[in-house]
N, C-alpha and C positions, 0 to 999 in steps of 0.2 A: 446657236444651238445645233446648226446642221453642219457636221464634219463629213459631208459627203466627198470622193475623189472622183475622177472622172472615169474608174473603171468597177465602181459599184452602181449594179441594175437600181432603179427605184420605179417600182410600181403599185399603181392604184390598188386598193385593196378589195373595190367594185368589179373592177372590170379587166385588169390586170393587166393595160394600160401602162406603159413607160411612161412616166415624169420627168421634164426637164428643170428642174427648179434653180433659180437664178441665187448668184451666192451669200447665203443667211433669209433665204428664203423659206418661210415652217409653215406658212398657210397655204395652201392650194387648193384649187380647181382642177379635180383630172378633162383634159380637153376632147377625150372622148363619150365619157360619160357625164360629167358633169357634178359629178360627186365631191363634197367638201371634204380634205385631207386635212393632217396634221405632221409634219414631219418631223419626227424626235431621232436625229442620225440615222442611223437608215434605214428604222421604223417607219412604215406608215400606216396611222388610222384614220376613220371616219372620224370627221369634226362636225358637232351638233354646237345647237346654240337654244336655249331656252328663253321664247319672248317673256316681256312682265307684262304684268297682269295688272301691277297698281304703280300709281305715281308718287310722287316725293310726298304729297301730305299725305295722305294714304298709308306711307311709310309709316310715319311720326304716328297718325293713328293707332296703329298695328304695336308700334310700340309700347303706347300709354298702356292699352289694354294690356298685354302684358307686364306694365311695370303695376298694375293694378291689380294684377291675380294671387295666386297663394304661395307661390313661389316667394316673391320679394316683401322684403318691408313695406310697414302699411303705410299708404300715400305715399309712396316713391314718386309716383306717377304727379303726384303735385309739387312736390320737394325737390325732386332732380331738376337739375337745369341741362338742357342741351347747349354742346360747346360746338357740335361741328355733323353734319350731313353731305355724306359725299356716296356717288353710284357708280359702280363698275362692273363689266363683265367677268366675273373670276371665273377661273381656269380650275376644274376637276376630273381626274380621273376618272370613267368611267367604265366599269368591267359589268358584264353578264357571267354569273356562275352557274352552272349547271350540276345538279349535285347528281350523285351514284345513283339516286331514286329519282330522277327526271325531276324533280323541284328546280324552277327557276330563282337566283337573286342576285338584284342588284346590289355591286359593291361600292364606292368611293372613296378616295381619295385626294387629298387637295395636289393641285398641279403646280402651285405657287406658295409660297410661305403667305402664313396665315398664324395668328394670334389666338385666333376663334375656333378651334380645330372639329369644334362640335359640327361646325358643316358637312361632315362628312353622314351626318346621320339625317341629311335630306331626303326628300323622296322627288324620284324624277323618273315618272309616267315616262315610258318611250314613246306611246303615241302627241307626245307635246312636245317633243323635241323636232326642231326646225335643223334644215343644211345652213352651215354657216356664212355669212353672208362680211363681205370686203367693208359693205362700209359702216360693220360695228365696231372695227380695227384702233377709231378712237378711243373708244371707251373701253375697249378689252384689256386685259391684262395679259401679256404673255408669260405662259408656263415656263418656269424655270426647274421645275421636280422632274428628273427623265423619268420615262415611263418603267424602268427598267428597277428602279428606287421605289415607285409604287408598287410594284411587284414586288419586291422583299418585303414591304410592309404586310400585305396579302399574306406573306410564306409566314411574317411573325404569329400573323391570325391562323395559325394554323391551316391556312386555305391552300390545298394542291394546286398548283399551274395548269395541269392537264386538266380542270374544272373549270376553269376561265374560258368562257367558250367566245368570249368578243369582248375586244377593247375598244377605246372612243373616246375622244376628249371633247370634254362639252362645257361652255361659259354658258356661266349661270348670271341673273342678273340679281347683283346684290347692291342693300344699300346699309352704309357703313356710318351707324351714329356712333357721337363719343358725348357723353355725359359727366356730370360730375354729382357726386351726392358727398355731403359731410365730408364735404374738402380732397375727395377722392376722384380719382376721374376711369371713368370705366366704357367699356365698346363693345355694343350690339349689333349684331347681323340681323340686316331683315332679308327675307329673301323674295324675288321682286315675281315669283309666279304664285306663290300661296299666300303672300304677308306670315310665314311663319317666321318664328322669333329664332336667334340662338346666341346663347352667352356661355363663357366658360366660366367668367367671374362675375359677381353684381350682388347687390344689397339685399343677401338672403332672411328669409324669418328667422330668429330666433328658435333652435328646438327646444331648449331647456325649459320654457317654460310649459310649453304642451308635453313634454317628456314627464313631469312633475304633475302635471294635472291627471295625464293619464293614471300615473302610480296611484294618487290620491282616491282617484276615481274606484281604480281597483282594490286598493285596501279595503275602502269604504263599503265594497259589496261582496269582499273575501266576510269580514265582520258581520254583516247581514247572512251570509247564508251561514255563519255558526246558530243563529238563534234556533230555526227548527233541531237541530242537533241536542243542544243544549236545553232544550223544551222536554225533548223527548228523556234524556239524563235525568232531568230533575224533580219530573211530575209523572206522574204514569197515568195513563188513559190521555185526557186532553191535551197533555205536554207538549205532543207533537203540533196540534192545529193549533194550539197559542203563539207557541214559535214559528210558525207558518203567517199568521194574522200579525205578529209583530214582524217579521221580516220584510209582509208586505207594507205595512204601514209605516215603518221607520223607513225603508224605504222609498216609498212615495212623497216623504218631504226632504230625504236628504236628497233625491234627483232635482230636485227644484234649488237648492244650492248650488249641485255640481254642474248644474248647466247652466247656471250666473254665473260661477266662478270660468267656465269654457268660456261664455260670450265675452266676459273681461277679457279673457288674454287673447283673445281672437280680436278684440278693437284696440290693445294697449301697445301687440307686437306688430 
């Protein structure tokens, strides 16, 4: 990844520092400050690294619970079977934006092809970012996205360059399940500093049938409030308070159906 020649400068972006980087060399140590670099041709940024927080079962944990919440199918979390658990350092972009109004925010982008592209909607505290350190180099993945490729994705979000106020590549610690449910096989990101979850695809609810209860729901109490109306049309004087007294009362045992018929599809999908 570094096409440096021997008559391009490369200096630290700490301290300003000349770099001698040996050749195919992207990870650095500047030797007078001591600042973690990253060289993308003859780019250089700060290189963070985000310690974890939780371990392999921890992971799986972190999972269930989300294959257990309202997102996925019911009892996913007992019915899936895990096919494969694996941890690596992945590679992300990391931009500070600075908006016209002083607002600060963090951007992302993956540094590395990725399946899961939802990672990019992590959140990554600066004050938990560590300098990066040589001997997480087993487990890291090296970025293959030049930095320059990030940046157009940025220009698609309509995000000005001149608002990019600091770039940084920072390995995250991920851990990388693949599962199979109903013959299908499918792959979750845990992320190893929050145990937050993220999927692109996986074994969603059903909406049609909440979509159909809701309508039902609402018909049912569109019809309830015609009675005071219709009370009032058809009777004079008490018209109104009967169809008020029935819209209360017809109402009060049809909600006792429609929220049996809710707990049904809520234990069925």
């Amino acid at each position: 990844m570094s096409d440096q020649s021997p008559d391009v400068s490369i200096h630290c972006t700490q301290c300003g520092g000349e770099l001698h980087p040996d050749e195919g060399e992207v990870f650095l140590t500047c030797p007078y400050c001591s600042s973690t670099v990253y060289l993308d041709k003859s780019q250089v940024v700060f290189h963070w690294y985000l310690a974890p927080t939780i371990n392999d079962e921890e992971a799986g944990t972190s999972l269930a619970r989300w294959m257990a919440g309202n997102q996925t199918v019911k009892d996913l979390d007992k019915k899936a079977q895990i096919v494969s658990q694996s941890f690596e350092y992945f590679p992300l972009w990391y931009f500070k934006r600075r908006r016209s109004n002083g607002e600060e925010q963090i951007l992302l982008e993956p540094a590395a092809g990725t399946s899961v592209s939802e990672i990019k909607h992590l959140k990554l505290p600066a004050g938990d970012l560590r300098k990066y350190e040589e001997s997480l180099n087993e487990k890291a993945r090296q970025p293959n996205v030049p930095l320059q490729t990030a940046l157009s994705w940025l220009a698609d979000r309509q995000i000005p360059q001149e608002e990019v106020s600091e770039r940084a590549l920072v390995h995250v610690p991920l851990y990388t399940i693949k599962y199979s449910y109903q013959g299908e096989l499918y792959t979750a990101i845990i992320e190893g500093g929050t145990g937050g979850v993220f999927a692109n695809i996986f074994p969603a609810k059903e909406e049609a049938p909440y979509k159909m209860t809701a309508i039902i729901t609402g018909g049912v109490f569109l019809c309830l409030a015609t009675f005071p109306v219709i009370g009032a049309l058809t009777a004079r004087g008490q018209g109104l308070a009967i169809g008020l007294l029935a819209c209360f009362g017809v109402g009060a045992l049809v909600s006792v159906g429609l929220f049996a018929l809710g707990a049904w599809v809520a234990a069925k999908v």
